[in-house]
mmCIF file as gemmi writes it, N, C-alpha and C atoms, coordinates in Angstrom:
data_model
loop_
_atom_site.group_PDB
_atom_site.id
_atom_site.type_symbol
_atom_site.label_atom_id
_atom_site.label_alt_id
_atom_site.label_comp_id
_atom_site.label_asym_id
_atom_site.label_entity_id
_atom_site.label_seq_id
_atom_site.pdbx_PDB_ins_code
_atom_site.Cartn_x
_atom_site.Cartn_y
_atom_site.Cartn_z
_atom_site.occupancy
_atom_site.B_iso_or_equiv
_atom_site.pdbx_formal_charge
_atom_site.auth_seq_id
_atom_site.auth_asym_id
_atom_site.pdbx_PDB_model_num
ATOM 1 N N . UNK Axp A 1 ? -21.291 -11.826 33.937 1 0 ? 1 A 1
ATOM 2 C CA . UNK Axp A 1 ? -21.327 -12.512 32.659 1 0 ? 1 A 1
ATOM 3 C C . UNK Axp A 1 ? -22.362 -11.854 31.76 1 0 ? 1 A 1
ATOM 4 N N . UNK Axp A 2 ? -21.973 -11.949 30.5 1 0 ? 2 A 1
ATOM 5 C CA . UNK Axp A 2 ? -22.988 -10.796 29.182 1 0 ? 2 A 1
ATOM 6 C C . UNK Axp A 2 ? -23.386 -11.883 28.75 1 0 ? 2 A 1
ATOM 7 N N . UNK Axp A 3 ? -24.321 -11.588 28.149 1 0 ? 3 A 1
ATOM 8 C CA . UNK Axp A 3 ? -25.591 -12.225 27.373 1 0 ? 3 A 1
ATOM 9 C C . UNK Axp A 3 ? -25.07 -11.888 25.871 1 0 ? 3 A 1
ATOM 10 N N . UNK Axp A 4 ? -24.741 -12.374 24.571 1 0 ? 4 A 1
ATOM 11 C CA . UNK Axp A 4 ? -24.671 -12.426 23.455 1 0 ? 4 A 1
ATOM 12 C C . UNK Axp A 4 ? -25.683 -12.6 22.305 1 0 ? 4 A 1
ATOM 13 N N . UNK Axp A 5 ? -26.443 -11.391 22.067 1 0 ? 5 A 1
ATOM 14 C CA . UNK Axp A 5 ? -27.059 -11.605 21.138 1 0 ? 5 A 1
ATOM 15 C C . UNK Axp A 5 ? -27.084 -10.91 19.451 1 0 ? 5 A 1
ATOM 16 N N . UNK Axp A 6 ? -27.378 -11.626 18.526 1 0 ? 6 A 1
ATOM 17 C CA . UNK Axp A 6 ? -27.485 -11.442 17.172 1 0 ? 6 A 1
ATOM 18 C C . UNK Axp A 6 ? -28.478 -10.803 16.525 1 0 ? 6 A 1
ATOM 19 N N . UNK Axp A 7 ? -28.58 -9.187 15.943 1 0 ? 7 A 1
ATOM 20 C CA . UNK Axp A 7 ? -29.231 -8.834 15.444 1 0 ? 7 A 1
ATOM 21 C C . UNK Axp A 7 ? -29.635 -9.648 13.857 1 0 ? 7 A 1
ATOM 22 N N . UNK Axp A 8 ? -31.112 -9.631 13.078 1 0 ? 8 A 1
ATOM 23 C CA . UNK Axp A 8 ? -31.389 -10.708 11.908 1 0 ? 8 A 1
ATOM 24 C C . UNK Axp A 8 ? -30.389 -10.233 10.934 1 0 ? 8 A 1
ATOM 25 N N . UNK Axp A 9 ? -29.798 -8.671 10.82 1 0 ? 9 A 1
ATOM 26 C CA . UNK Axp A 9 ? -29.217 -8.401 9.958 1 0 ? 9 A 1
ATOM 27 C C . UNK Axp A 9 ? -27.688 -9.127 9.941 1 0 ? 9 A 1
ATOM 28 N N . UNK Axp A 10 ? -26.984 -9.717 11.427 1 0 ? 10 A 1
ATOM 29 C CA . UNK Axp A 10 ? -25.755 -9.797 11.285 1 0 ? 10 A 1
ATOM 30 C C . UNK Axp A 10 ? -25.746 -11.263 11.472 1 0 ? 10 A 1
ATOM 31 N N . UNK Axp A 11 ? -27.004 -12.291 11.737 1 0 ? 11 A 1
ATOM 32 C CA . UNK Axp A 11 ? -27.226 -13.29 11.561 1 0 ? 11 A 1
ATOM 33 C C . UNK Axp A 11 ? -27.142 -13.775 10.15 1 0 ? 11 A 1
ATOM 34 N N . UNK Axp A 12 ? -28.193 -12.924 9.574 1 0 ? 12 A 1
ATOM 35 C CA . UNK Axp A 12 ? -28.083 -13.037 7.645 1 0 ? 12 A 1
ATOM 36 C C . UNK Axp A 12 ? -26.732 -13.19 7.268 1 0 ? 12 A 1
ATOM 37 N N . UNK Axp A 13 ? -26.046 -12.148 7.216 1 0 ? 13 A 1
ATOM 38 C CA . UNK Axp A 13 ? -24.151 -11.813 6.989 1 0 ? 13 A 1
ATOM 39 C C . UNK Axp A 13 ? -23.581 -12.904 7.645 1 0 ? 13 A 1
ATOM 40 N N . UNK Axp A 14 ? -23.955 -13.751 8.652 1 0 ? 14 A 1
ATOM 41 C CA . UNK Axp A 14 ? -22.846 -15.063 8.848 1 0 ? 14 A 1
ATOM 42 C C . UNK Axp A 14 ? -23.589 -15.871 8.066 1 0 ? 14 A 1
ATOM 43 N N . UNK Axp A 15 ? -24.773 -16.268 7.704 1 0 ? 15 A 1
ATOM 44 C CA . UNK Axp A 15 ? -24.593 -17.076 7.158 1 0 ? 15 A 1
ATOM 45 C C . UNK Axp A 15 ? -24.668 -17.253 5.359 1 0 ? 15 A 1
ATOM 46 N N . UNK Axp A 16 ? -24.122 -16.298 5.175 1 0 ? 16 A 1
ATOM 47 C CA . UNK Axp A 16 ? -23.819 -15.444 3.86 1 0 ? 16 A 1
ATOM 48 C C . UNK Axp A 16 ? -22.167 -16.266 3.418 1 0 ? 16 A 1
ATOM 49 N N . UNK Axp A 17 ? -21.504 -16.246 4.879 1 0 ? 17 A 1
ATOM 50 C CA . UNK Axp A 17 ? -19.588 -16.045 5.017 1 0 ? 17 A 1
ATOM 51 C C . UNK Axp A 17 ? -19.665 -18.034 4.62 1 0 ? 17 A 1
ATOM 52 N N . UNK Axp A 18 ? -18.512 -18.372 4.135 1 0 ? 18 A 1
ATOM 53 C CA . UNK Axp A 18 ? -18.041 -19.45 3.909 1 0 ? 18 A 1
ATOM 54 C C . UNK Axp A 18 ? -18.194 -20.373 5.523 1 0 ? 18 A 1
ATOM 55 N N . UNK Axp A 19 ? -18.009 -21.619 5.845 1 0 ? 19 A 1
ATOM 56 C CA . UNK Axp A 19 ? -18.76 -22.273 7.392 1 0 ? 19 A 1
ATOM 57 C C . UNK Axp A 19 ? -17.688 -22.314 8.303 1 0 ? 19 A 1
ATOM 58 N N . UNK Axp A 20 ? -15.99 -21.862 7.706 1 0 ? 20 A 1
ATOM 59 C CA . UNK Axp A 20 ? -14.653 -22.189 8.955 1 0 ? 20 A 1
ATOM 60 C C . UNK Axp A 20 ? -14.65 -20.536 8.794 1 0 ? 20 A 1
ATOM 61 N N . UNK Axp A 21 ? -15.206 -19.255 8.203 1 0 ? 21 A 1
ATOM 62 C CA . UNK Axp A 21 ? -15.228 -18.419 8.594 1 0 ? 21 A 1
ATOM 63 C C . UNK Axp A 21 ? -16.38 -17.917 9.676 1 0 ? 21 A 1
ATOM 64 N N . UNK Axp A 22 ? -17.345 -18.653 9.39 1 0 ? 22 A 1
ATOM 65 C CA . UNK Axp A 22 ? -18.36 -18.125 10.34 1 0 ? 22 A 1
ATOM 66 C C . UNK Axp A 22 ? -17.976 -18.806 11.95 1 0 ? 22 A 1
ATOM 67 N N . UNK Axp A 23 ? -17.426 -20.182 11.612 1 0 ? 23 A 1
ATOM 68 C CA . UNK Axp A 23 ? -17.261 -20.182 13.032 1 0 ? 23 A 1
ATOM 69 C C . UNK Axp A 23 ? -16.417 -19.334 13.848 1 0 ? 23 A 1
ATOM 70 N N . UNK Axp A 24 ? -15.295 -19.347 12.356 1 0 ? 24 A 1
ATOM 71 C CA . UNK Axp A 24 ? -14.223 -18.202 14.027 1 0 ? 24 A 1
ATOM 72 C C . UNK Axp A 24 ? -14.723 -17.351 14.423 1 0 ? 24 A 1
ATOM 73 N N . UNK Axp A 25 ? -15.485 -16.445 13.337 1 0 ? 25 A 1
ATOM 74 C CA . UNK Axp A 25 ? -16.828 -15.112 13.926 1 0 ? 25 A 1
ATOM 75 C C . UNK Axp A 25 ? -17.33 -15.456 15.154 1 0 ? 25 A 1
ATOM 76 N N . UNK Axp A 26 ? -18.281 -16.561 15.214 1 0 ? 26 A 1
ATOM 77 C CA . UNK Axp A 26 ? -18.812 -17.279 15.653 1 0 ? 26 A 1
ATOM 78 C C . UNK Axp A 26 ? -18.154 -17.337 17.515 1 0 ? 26 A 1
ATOM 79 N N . UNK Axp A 27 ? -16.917 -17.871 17.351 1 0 ? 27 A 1
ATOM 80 C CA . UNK Axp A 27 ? -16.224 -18.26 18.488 1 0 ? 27 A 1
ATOM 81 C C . UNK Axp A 27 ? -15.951 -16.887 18.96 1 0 ? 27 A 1
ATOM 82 N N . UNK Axp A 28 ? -15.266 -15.93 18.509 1 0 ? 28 A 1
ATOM 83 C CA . UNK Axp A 28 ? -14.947 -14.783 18.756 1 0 ? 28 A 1
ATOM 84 C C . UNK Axp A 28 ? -15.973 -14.025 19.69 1 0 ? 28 A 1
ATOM 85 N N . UNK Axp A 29 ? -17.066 -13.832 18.777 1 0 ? 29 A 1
ATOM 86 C CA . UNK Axp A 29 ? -18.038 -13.134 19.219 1 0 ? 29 A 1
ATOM 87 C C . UNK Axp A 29 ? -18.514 -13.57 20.802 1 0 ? 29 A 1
ATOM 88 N N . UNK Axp A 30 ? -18.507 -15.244 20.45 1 0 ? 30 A 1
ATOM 89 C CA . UNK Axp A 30 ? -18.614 -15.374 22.302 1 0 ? 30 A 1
ATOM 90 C C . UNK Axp A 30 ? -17.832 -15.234 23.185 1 0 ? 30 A 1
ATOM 91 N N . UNK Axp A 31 ? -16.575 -14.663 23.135 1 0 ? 31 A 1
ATOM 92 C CA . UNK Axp A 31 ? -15.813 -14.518 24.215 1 0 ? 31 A 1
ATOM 93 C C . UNK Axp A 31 ? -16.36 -12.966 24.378 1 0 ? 31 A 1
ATOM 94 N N . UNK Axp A 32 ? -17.073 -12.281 24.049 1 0 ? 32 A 1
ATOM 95 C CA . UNK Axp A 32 ? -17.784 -11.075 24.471 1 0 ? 32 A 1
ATOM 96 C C . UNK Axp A 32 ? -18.959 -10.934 25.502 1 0 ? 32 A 1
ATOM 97 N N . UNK Axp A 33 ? -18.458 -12.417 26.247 1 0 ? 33 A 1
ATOM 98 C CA . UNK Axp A 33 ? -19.251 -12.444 27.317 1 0 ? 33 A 1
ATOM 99 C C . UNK Axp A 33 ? -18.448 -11.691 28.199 1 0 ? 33 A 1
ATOM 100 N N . UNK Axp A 34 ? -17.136 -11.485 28.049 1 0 ? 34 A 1
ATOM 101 C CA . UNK Axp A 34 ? -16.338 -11.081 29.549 1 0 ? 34 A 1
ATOM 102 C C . UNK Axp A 34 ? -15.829 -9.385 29.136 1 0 ? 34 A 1
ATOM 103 N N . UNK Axp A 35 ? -17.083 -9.03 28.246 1 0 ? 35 A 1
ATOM 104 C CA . UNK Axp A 35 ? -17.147 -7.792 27.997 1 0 ? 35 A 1
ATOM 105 C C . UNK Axp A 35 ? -17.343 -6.857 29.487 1 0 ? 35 A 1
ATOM 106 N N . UNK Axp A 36 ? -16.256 -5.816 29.52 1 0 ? 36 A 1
ATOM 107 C CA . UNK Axp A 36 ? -15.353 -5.608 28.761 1 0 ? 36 A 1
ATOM 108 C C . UNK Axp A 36 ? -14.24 -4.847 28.595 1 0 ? 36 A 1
ATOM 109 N N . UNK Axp A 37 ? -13.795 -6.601 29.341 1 0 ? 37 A 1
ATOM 110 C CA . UNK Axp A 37 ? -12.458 -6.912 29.008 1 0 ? 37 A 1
ATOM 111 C C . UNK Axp A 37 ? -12.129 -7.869 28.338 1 0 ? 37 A 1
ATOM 112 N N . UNK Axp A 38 ? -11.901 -7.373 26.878 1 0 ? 38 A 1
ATOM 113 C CA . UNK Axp A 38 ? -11.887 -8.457 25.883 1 0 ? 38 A 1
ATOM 114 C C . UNK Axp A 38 ? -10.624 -7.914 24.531 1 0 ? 38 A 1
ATOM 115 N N . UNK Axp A 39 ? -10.063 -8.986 24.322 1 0 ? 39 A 1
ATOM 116 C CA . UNK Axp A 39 ? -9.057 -8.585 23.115 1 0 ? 39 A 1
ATOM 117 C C . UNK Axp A 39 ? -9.381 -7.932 21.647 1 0 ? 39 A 1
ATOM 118 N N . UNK Axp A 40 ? -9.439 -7.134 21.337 1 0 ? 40 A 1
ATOM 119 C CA . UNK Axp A 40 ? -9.395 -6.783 19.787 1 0 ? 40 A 1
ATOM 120 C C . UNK Axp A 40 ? -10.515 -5.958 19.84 1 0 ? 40 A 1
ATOM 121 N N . UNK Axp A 41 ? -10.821 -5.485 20.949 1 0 ? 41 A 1
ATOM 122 C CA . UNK Axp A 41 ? -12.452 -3.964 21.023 1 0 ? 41 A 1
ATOM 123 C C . UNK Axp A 41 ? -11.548 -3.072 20.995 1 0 ? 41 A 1
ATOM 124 N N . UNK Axp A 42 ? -12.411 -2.153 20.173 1 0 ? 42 A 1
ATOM 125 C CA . UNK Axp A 42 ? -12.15 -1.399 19.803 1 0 ? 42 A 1
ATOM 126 C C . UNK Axp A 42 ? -13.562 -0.039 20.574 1 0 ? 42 A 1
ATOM 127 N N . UNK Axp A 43 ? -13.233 1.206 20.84 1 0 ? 43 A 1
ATOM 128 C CA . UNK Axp A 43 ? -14.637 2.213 21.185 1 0 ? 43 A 1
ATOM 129 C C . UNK Axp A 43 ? -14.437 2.449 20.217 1 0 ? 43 A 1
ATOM 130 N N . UNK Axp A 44 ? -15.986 2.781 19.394 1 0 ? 44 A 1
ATOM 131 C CA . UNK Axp A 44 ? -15.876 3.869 17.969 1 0 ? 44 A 1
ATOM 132 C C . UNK Axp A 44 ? -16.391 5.007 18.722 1 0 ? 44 A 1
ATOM 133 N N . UNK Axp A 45 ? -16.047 5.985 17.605 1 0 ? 45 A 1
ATOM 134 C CA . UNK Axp A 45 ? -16.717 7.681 18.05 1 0 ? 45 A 1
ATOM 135 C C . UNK Axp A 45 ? -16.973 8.162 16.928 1 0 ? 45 A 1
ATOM 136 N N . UNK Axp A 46 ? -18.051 8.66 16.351 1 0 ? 46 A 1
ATOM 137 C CA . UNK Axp A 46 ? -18.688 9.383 15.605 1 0 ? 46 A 1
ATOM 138 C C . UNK Axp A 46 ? -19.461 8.022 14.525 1 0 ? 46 A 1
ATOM 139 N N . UNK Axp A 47 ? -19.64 6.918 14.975 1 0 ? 47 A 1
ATOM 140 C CA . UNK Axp A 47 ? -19.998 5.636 14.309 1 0 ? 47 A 1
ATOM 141 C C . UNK Axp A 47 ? -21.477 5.173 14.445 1 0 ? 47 A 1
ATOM 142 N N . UNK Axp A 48 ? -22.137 4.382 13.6 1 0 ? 48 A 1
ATOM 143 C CA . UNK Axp A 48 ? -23.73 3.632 14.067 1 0 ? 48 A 1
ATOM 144 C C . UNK Axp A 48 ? -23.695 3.165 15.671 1 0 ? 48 A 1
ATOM 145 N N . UNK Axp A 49 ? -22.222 2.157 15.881 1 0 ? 49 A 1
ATOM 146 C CA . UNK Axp A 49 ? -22.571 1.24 16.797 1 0 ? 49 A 1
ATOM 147 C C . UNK Axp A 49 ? -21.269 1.641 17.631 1 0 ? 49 A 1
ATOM 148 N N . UNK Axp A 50 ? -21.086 1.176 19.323 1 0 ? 50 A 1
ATOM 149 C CA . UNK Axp A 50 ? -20.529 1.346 20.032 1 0 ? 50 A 1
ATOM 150 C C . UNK Axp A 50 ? -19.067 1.1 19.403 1 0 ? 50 A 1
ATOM 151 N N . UNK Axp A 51 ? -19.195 -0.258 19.261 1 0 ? 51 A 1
ATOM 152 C CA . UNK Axp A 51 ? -17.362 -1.195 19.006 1 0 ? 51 A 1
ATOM 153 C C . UNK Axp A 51 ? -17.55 -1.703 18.052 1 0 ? 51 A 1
ATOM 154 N N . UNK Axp A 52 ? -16.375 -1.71 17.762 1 0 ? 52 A 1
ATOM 155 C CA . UNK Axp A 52 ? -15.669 -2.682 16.509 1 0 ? 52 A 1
ATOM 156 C C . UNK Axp A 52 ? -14.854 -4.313 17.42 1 0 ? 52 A 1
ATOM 157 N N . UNK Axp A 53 ? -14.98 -5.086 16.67 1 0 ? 53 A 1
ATOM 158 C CA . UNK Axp A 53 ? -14.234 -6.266 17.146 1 0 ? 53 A 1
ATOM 159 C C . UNK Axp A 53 ? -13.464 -6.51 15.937 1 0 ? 53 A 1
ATOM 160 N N . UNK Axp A 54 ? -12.658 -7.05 15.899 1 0 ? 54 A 1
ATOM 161 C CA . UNK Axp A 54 ? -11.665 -7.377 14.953 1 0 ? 54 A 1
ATOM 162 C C . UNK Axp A 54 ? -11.349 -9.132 15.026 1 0 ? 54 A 1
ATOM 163 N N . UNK Axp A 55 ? -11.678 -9.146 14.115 1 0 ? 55 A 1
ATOM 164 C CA . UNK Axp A 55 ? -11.666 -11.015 13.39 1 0 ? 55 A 1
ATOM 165 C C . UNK Axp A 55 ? -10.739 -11.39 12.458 1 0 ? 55 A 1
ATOM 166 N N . UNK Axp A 56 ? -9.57 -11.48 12.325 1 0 ? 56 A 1
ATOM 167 C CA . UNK Axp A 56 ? -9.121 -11.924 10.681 1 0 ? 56 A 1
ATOM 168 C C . UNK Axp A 56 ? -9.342 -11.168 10.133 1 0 ? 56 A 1
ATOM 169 N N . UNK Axp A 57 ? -9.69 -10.499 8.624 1 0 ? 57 A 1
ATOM 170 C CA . UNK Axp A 57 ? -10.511 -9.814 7.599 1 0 ? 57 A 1
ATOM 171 C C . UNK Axp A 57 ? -11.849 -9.66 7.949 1 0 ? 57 A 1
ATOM 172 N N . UNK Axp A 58 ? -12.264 -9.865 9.124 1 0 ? 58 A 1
ATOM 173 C CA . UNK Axp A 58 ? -13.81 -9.232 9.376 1 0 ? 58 A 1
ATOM 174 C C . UNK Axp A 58 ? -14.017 -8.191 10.639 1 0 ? 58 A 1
ATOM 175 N N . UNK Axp A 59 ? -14.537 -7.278 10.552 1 0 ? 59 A 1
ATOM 176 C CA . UNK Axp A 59 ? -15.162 -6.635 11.536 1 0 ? 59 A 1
ATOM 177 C C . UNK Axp A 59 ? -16.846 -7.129 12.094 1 0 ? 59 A 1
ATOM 178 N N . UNK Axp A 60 ? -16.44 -6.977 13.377 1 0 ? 60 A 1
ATOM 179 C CA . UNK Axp A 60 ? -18.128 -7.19 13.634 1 0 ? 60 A 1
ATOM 180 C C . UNK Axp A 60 ? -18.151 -6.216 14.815 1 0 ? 60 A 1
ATOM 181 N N . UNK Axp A 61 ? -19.334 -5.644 14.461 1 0 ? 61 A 1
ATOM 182 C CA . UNK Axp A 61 ? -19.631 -4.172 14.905 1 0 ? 61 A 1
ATOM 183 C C . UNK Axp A 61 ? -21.213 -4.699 15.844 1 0 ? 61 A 1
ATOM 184 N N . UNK Axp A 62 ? -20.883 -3.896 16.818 1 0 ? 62 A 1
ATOM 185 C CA . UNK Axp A 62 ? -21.438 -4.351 18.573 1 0 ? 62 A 1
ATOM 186 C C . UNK Axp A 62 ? -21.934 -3.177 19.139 1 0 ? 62 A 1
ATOM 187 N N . UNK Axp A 63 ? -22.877 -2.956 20.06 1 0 ? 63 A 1
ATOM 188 C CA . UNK Axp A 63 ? -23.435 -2.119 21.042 1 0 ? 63 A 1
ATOM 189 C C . UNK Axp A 63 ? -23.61 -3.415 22.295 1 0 ? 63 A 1
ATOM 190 N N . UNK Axp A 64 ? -22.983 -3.364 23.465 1 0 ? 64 A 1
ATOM 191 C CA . UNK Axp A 64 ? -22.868 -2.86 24.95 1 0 ? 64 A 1
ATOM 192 C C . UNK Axp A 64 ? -23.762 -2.494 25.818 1 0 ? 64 A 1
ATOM 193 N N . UNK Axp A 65 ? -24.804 -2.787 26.312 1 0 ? 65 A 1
ATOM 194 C CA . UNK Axp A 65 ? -25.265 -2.11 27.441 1 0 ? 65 A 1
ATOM 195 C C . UNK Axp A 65 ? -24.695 -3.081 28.519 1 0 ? 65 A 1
ATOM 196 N N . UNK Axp A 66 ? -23.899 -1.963 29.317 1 0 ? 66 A 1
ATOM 197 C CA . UNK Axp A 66 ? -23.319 -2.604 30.334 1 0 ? 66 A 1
ATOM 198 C C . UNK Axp A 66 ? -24.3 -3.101 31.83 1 0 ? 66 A 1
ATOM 199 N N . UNK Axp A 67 ? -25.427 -1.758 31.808 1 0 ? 67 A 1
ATOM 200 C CA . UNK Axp A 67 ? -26.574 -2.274 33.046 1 0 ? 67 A 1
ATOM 201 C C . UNK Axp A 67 ? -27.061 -4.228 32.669 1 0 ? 67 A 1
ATOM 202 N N . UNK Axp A 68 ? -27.596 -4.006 31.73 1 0 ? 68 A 1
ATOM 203 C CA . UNK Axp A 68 ? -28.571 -5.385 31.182 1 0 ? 68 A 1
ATOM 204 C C . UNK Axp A 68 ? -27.651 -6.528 31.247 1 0 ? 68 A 1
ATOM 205 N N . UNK Axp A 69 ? -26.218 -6.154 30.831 1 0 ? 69 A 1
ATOM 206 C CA . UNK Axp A 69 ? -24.799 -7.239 30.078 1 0 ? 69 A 1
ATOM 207 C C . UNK Axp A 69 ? -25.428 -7.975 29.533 1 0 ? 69 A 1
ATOM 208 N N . UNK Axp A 70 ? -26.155 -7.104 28.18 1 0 ? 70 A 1
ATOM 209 C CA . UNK Axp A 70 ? -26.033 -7.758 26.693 1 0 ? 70 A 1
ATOM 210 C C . UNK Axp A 70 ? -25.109 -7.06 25.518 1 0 ? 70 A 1
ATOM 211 N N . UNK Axp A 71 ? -24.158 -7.931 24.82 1 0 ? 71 A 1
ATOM 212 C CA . UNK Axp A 71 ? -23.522 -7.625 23.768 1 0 ? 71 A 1
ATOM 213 C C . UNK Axp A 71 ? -24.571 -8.135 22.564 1 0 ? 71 A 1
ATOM 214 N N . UNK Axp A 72 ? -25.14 -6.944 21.523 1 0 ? 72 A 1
ATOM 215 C CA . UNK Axp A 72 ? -25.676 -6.86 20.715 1 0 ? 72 A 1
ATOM 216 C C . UNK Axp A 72 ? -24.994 -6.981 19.753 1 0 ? 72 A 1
ATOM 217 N N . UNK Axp A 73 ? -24.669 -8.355 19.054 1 0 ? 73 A 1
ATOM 218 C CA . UNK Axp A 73 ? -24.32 -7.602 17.265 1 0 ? 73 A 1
ATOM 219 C C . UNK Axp A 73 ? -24.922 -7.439 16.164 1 0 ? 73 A 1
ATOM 220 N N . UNK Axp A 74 ? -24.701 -6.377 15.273 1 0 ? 74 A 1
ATOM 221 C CA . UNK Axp A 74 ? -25.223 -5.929 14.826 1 0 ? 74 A 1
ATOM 222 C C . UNK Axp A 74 ? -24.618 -5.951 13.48 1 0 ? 74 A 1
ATOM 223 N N . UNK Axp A 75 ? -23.529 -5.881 12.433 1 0 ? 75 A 1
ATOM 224 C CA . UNK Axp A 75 ? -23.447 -6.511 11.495 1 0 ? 75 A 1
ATOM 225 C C . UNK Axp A 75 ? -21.922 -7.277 11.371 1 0 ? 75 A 1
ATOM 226 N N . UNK Axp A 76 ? -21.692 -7.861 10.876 1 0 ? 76 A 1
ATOM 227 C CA . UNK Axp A 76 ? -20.717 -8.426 10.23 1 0 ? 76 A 1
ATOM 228 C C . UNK Axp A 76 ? -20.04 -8.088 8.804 1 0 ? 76 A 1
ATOM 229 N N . UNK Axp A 77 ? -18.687 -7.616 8.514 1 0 ? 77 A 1
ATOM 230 C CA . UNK Axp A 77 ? -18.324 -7.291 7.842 1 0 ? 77 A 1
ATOM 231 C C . UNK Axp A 77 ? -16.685 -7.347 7.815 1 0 ? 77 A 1
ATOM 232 N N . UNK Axp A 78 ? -16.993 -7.556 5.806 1 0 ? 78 A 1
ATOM 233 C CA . UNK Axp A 78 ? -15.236 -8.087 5.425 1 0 ? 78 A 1
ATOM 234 C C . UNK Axp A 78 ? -14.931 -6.814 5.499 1 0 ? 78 A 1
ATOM 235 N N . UNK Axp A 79 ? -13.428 -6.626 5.729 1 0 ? 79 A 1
ATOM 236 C CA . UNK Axp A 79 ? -12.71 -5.631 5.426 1 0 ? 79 A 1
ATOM 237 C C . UNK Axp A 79 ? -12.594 -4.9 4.422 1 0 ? 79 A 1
ATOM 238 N N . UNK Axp A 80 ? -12.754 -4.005 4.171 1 0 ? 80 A 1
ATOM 239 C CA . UNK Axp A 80 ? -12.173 -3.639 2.771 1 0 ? 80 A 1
ATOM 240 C C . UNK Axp A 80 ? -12.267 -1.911 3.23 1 0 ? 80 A 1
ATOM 241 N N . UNK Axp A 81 ? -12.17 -1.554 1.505 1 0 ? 81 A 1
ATOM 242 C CA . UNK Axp A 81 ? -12.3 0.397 2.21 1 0 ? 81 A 1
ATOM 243 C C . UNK Axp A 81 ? -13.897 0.774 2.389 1 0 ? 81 A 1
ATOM 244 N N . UNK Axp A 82 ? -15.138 -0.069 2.046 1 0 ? 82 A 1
ATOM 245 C CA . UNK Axp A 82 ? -16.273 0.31 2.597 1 0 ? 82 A 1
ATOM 246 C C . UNK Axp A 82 ? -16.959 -0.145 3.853 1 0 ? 82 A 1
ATOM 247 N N . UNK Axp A 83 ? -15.791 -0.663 4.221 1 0 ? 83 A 1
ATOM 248 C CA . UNK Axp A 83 ? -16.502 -1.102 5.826 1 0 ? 83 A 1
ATOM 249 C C . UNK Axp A 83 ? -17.045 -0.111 7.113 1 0 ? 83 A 1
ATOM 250 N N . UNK Axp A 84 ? -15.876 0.949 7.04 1 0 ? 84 A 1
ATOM 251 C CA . UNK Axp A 84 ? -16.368 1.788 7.837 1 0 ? 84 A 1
ATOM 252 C C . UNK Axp A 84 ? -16.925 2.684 7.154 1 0 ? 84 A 1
């Protein structure tokens, strides 16, 4: 079982998001305890952070250390063409 934690920057960004969007974030993000094997990860390559997760219109972008099993997130973000 992973440990789920919130960097201040992607904490700020939820609570930035409207309150039935942050929860699904919210909910999502914790099923990244059974990281990982989890629906909608994505590996990045040539990126800041390990994964992408995919939410509705949001990305939330994650680093993994699999020794420790903590899922780090790290920001939250709407879709659009400046996300990645």
């Amino acid at each position: 079982m992973n440990e789920v934690v919130y960097s201040n920057k992607a904490a700020k960004q939820l609570r930035k998001l409207q309150p039935a969007d942050s929860k699904m974030v919210r909910s999502e993000c914790n099923k990244l305890t059974g990281m990982p094997d989890c629906a909608n990860v994505k590996a990045l390559v040539n990126h800041k952070y390990q994964y992408r997760l995919r939410v509705g219109s949001f990305r939330i972008f994650f680093d993994f250390d699999g020794v420790a099993h903590i899922v780090s997130i790290e920001e939250v973000k709407k879709r659009d063409e400046r996300t990645y």
